[in-house]
LUMKEMI-768812 format. One record per residue (C-alpha): residue in three letters; y, z, x. Coordinates in steps of 0.001 Angstrom, whole numbers, padded with zeros to 6 digits, always signed. Example, Ala and Ser with C-alpha at 12.3 -4.5 7.8 and 13.67 -1.06 7.14 Angstrom:
BEGIN
ALA-004500+007800+012300/SER-001060+007140+013670/
This chain:
BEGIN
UNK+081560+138569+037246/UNK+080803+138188+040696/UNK+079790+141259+042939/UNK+078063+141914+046437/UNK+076271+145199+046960/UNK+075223+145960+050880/UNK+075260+142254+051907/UNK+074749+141294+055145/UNK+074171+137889+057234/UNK+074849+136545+060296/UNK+073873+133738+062940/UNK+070662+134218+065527/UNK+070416+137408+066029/UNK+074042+138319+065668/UNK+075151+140183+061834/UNK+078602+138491+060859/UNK+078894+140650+058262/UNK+077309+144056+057720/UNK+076617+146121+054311/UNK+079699+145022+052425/UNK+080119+145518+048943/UNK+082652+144095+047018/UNK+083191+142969+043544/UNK+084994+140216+041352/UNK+086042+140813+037501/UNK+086527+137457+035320/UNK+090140+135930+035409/UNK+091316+137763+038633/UNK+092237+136573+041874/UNK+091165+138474+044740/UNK+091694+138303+048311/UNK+089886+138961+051378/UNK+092295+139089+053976/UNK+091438+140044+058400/UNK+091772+138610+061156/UNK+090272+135351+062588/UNK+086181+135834+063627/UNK+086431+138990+060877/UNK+083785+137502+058729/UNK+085571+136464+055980/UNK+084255+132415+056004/UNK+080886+133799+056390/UNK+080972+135774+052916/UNK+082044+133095+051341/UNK+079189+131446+053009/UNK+076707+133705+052187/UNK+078034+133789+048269/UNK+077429+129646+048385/UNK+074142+129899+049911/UNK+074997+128171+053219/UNK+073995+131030+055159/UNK+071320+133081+054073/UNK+071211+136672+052652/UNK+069773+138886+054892/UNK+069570+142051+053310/UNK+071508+143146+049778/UNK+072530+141625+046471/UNK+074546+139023+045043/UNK+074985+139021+041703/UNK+076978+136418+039493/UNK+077295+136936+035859/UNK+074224+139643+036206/UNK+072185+137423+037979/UNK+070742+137414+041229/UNK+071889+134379+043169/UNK+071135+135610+047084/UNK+067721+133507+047210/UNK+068736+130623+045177/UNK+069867+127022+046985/UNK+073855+125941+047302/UNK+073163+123214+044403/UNK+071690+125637+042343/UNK+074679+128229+042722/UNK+076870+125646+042014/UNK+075394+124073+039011/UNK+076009+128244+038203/UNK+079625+128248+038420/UNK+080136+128843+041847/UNK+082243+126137+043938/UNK+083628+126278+047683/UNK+086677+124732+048861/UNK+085970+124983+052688/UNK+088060+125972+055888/UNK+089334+122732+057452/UNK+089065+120588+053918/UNK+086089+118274+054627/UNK+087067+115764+052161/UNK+085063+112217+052437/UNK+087360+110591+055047/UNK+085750+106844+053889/UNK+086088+107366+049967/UNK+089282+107017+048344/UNK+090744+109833+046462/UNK+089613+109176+043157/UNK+085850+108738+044555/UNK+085960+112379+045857/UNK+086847+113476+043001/UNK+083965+111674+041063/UNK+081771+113329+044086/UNK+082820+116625+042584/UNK+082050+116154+039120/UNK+078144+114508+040682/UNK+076480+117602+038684/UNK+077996+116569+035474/UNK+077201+114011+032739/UNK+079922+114968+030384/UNK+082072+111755+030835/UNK+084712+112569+028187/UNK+084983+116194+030130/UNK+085469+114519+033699/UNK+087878+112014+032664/UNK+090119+115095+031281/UNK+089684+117134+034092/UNK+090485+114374+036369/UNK+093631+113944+034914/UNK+094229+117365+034604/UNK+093789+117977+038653/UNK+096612+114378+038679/UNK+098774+116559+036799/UNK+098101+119232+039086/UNK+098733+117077+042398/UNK+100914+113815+041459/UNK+100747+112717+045065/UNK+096904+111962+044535/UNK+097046+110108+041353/UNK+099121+107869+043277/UNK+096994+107530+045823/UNK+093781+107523+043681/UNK+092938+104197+045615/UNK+093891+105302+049049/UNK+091112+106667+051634/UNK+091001+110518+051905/UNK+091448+109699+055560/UNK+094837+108339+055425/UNK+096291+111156+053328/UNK+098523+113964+055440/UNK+096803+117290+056059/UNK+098632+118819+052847/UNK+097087+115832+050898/UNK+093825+116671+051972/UNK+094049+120407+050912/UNK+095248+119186+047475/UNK+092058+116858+047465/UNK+089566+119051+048626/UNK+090869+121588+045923/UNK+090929+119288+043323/UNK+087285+118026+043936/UNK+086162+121584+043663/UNK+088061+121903+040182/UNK+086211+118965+038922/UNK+082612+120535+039101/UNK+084763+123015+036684/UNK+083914+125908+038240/UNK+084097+129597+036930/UNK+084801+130973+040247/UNK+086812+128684+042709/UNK+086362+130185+046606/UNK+088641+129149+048624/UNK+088457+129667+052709/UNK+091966+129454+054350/UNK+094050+127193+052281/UNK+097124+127366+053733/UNK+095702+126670+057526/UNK+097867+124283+059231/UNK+099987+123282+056840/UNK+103856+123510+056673/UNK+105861+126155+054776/UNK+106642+124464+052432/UNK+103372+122838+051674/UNK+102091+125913+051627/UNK+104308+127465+049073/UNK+103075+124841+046734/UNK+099606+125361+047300/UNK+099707+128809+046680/UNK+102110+128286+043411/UNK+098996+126080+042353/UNK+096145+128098+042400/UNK+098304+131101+041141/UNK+098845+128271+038219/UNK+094833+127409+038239/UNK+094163+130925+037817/UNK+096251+131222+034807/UNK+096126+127719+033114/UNK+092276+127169+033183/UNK+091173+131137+033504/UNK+089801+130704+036697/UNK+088567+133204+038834/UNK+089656+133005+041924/UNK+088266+134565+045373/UNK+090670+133513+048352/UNK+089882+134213+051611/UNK+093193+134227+053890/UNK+094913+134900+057568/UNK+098532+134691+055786/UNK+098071+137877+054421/UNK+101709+138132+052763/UNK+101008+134924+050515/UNK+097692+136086+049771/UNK+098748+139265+048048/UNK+101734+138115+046680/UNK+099551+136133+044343/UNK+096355+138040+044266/UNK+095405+141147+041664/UNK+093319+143058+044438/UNK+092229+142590+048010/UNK+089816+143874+050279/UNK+090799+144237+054066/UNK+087684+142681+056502/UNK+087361+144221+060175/UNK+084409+143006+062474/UNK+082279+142221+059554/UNK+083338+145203+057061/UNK+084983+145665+054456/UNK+087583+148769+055962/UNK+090405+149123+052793/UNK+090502+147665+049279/UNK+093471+148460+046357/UNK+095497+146559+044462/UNK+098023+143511+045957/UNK+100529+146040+045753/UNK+099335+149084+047218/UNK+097815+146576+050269/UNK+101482+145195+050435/UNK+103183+148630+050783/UNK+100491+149896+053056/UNK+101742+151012+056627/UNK+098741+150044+058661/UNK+098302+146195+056518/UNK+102277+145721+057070/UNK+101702+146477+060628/UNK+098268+144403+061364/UNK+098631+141724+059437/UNK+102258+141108+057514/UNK+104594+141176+060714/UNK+106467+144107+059493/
C-alpha cells in the first residue's frame, strides 16, 4: 500500500535519513521504533511531503507521491498525527475536528465519523465546546488523533503518541488505535520511543539507527530479539 525504496532527506546540508526502504501492506500496523534524533519523525515527514524527497521513491497505492504537495497527499489518503499534538489551542474541540474533515464535502459522512471518533474518545464529546487549549495533555493526543481520523484516512501516521503522557493514558491510547486498526481497517504506520507498546500492538517493525533502517521482522521476533530487548525494551 505504502512503500519507500532508497529514500533519503534531510535539513541543509545534513541527510536525516539515508537510502531506506521500507514497505506498508493494507490493514497492518507497523512500527518504526529507535532512538530519539534516529530519523524516525523525519520519514514520516518526508512520506507527508513536509520535507522534501531528496533522492528515491515513495509510492502509495502504486503511485508516486515524493514530488506531490502535503494537501495533495492527503486528499490521497495519507494523514499525520504529529509529535507534540499541535491541535488549534483557540478552537474548541468540535471545531478541530471540522478542521480535519476541511477536504471533505460529504456532510452525511462527517457527521458519522464525528460521532464515531465521540465514541472513540467520550471525554471530547463532552468537551466538544471546550478550547483545545484547556484540555490535559492526554486530551490533546485524543484530539489531535481524532482530527486526523476525520479526513478518513487510509493510512493514519502517527509520530510518538504516547510522549508525555501517563501510564495509564497511554495504555488507552494504544488500546485505541490497536481498535482503529481493526474497527475501520486502517492502516496504521506508528512511529515510537516506547518500543515495548509499540510491538505489542504492531504486525511488523523496522528498527531506525542514525537515519537507517538496521533490523526489520515481525512484532514478535523484534520482541524476543537480544540486541532490541537490550537497546530499547529495558530488559
Amino acid at each position: 500500500m505504502l512503500k519507500l525504496d532508497k529514500v533519503q532527506s534531510g535539513y541543509g546540508n545534513k541527510l536525516a535519513i539515508k537510502n531506506i526502504s521500507l514497505e506498508i501492506n493494507e490493514g497492518e500496523i507497523i512500527t518504526l521504533i529507535g532512538a530519539n534524533g534516529a530519523g524516525k519523525s523525519t520519514t514520516l515527514m518526508t512520506i507527508c511531503g513536509v520535507i522534501p524527497c531528496r533522492s528515491g521513491k515513495i509510492t502509495f497505492q502504486g503511485k508516486e507521491i515524493q514530488t506531490m504537495d502535503p494537501d495533495q497527499i492527503v486528499k490521497l489518503g495519507i494523514c499525520q498525527v504529529p509529535e507534540g499534538r499541535h491541535i488549534f489551542p483557540q478552537l474548541t474541540v468540535k471545531e478541530n475536528l471540522d478542521m480535519g474533515a476541511f477536504l471533505r464535502k460529504d456532510k452525511d459522512g462527517i457527521k458519522k465519523d464525528m460521532e464515531y471518533v465521540y465514541s472513540l474518545f467520550p471525554i471530547l464529546a463532552e468537551r466538544r465546546n471546550q478550547d483545545g487549549g484547556n484540555l490535559s495533555g492526554g486530551e490533546q493526543q485524543m484530539l489531535a488523533m481524532s482530527r486526523a481520523l476525520m479526513a478518513r484516512p487510509k493510512v493514519l501516521l502517527l509520530d510518538e503518541p504516547s510522549m508525555g503522557l501517563a501510564p495509564l493514558v497511554i495504555k488507552q491510547i494504544f488500546e485505541i488505535i490497536r481498535q482503529i486498526n481493526k474497527e475501520s481497517n486502517t492502516t496504521i504506520f506508528l512511529v515510537e520511543q516506547n518500543a515495548n507498546q509499540a510491538l505489542h500492538i504492531a504486525d511488523r517493525g523496522y528498527v531506525m539507527e542514525t537515519g537507517e533502517i538496521t533490523l526489520t521482522g515481525s512484532a514478535k521476533e523484534l520482541l524476543a530479539n537480544k540486541e532490541i530487548q537490550k537497546a530499547y525494551l529495558g530488559i
